[in-house]
C-alpha positions in Angstrom: 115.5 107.2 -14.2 113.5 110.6 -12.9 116.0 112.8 -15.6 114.8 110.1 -18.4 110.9 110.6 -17.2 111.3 114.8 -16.5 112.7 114.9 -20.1 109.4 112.4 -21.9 107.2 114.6 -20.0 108.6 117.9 -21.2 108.6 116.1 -24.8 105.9 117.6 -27.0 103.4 115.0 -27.7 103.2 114.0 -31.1 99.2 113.7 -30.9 98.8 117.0 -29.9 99.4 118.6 -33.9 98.3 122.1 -34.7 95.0 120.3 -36.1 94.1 119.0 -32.2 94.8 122.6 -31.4 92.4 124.0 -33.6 89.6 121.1 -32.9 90.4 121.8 -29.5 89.9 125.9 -30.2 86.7 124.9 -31.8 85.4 123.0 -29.2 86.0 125.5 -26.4 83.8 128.1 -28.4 81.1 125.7 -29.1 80.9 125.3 -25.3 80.9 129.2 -24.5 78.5 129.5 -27.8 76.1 126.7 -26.5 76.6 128.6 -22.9 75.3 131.9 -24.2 72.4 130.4 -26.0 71.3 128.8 -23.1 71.2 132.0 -20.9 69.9 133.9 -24.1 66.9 131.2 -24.2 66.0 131.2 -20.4 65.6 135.8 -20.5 63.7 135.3 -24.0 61.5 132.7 -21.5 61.3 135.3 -19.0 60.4 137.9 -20.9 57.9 135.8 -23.0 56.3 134.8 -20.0 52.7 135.9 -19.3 51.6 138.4 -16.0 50.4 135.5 -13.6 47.1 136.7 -12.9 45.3 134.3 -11.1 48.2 134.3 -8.4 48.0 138.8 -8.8 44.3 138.9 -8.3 44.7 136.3 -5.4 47.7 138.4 -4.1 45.8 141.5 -4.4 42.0 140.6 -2.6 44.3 139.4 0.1 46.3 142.6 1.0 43.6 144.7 0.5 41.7 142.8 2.7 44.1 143.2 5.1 44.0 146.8 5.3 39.8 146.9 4.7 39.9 145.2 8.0 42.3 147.9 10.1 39.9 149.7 12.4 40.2 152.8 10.1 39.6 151.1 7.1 41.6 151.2 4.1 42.2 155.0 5.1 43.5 156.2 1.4 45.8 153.0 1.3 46.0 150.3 -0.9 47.4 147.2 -2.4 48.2 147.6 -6.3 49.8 146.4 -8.9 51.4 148.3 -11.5 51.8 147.3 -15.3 52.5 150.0 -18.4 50.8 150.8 -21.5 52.4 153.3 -24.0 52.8 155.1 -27.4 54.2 152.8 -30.2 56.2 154.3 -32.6 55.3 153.5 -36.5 59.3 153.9 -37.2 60.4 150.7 -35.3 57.3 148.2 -37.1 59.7 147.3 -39.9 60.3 143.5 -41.6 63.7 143.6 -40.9 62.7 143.4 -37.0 60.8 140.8 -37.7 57.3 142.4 -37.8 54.4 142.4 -40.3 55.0 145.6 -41.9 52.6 144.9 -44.5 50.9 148.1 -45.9 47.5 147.8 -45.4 44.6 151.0 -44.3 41.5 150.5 -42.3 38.2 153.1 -41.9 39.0 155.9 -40.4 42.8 156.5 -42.3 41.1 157.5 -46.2 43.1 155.2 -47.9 46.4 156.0 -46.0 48.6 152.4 -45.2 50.4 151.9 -42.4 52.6 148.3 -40.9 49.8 145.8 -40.4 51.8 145.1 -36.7 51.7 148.8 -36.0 47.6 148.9 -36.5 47.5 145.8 -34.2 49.5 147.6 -31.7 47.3 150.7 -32.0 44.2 148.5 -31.3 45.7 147.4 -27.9 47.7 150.4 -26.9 45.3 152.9 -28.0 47.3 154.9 -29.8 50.6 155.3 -32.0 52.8 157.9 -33.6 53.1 158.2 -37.2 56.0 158.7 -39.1 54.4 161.3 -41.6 52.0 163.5 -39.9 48.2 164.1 -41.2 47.2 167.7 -41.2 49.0 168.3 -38.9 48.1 165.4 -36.8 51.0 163.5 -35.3 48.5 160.3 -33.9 46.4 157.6 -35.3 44.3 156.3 -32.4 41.5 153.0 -32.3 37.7 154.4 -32.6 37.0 150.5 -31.4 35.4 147.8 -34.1 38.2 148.0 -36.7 37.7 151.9 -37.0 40.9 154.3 -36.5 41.2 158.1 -37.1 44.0 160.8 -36.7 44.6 162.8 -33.7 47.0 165.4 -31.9 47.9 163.7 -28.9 47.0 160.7 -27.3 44.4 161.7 -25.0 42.2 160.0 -21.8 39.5 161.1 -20.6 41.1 163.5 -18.4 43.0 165.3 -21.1 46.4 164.7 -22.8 48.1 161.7 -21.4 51.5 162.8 -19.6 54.5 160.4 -19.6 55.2 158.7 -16.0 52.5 160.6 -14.4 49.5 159.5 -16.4 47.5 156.4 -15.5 44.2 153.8 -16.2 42.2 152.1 -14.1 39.2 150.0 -13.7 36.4 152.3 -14.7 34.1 150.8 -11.3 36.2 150.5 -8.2 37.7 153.1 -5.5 40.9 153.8 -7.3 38.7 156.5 -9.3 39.1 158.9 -12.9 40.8 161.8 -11.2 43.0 160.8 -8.1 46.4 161.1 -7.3 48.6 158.4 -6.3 51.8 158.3 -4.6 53.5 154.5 -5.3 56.3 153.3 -3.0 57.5 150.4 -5.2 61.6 150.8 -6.0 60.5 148.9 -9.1 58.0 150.9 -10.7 60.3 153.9 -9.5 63.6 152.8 -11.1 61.6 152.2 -14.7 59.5 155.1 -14.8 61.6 157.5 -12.6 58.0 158.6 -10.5 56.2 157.9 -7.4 52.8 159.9 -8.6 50.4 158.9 -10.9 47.2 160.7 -11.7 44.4 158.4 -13.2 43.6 160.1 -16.3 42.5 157.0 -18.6 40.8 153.4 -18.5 40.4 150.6 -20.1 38.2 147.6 -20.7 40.9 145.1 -19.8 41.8 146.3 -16.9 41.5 144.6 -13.4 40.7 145.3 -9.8 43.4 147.4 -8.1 45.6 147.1 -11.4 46.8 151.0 -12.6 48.5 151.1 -15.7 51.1 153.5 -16.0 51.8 155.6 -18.8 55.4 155.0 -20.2 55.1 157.8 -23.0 56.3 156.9 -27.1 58.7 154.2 -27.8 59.3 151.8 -30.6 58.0 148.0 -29.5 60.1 145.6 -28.1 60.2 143.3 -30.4 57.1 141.2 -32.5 54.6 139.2 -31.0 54.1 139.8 -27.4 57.1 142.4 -27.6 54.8 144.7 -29.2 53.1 145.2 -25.9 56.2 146.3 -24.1 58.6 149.5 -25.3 62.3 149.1 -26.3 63.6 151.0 -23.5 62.4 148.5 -20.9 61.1 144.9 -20.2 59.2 145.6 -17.0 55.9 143.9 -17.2 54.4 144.3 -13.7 55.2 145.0 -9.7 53.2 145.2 -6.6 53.1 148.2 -4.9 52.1 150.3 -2.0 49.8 152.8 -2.9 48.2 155.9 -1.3 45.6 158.6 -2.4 47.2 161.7 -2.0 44.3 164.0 -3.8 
């Protein structure tokens, strides 16, 4: 009786044609398919997500509070947080990356057309890099209103903005146009590859103890809120500790 059962079982079963084996294939890489969608969708939702800044600007009043309070004051130390701004490249605004690469020119460019999505980028960054240069001029940069014009390098108002030592703040606050910062964050190290940041720049958006580091040129991310970010990295923002250093 168990030699008549052993040989049913090791009997193929007749069910089981080449055509389940296929389905069955099939169904296996739909799974691992669905799988990687899944875990596709929930980085695209972390990436897509917006810099929390009623919790950073809570975050941020608090620890510096903190050290306003020490019996020395804050001393040259403070709570910050860093986020990036950069160069966008004209080269990577093209339809097939999804963008609005629509020729259009605004004052400023004499008649010159450039990806409508690269102008937009311009407006927020400050400046991009051209793929044909201008007399000589390598730059478009925003004038503010819906002016641009061509330039040699972008520039703040401490001279010709340096890649992962250049910086913006806040215009009115203690984190001043001209100091020198060392950062302890492993984050802000690990993207940028630099602990020092001189604030050469500003900005009208800019918060309270924010300092926006200067990544250098790159081509955008991706369209829509990528634009804001460079290829070469999707950091958006860490906290940091953060001491004046000149």
């Amino acid at each position: 009786m168990e030699a008549a059962t052993l040989r049913v079982r090791m009997e193929p079963n007749a069910n089981r044609s080449s055509n389940w084996r296929a389905n069955r294939i099939r169904f296996y890489r739909l799974i691992v398919q669905i799988t990687g969608l899944s875990i596709l969708a929930a980085i695209c939702s972390e990436l897509r997500a917006d810099i929390p800044w009623p919790e950073v600007v809570q975050r941020l009043a608090y620890e510096n509070e903190k050290l306003a309070g020490r019996p020395q004051g804050h001393a040259g130390d403070y709570f910050i947080v860093c986020t990036l701004y950069y160069t966008p490249k004209e080269s990577g605004f093209t339809s097939e990356r999804g963008f609005d690469a629509t020729r259009v020119t605004k004052p400023g460019l004499h008649g010159r057309t450039y990806p409508r999505d690269f102008l937009r980028s311009v407006k927020k960054e400050g400046y991009g890099r051209i793929t044909t240069p201008v007399n000589g001029r390598h730059y478009i940069k925003y004038n503010g209103g819906d002016s641009y014009a061509y330039s040699s390098a972008p520039s703040g108002g401490g001279g010709t903005l340096v890649p992962r030592f250049s910086a913006a703040a806040k215009s009115s606050g203690p984190l001043r146009h001209g100091l020198v910062l060392e950062t302890s964050a492993a984050e802000v190290q690990r993207v940028f590859g630099s602990t020092r940041w001189k604030i050469m720049d500003t900005g009208g958006g800019l918060r309270r103890w924010q300092i926006d580091c200067y990544f250098g040129e790159d081509e955008p991310l991706g369209p829509g809120k990528f634009m804001g970010r460079p290829r070469a990295t999707t950091f958006e923002y860490a906290y940091a500790n953060a001491r004046i250093v000149k």
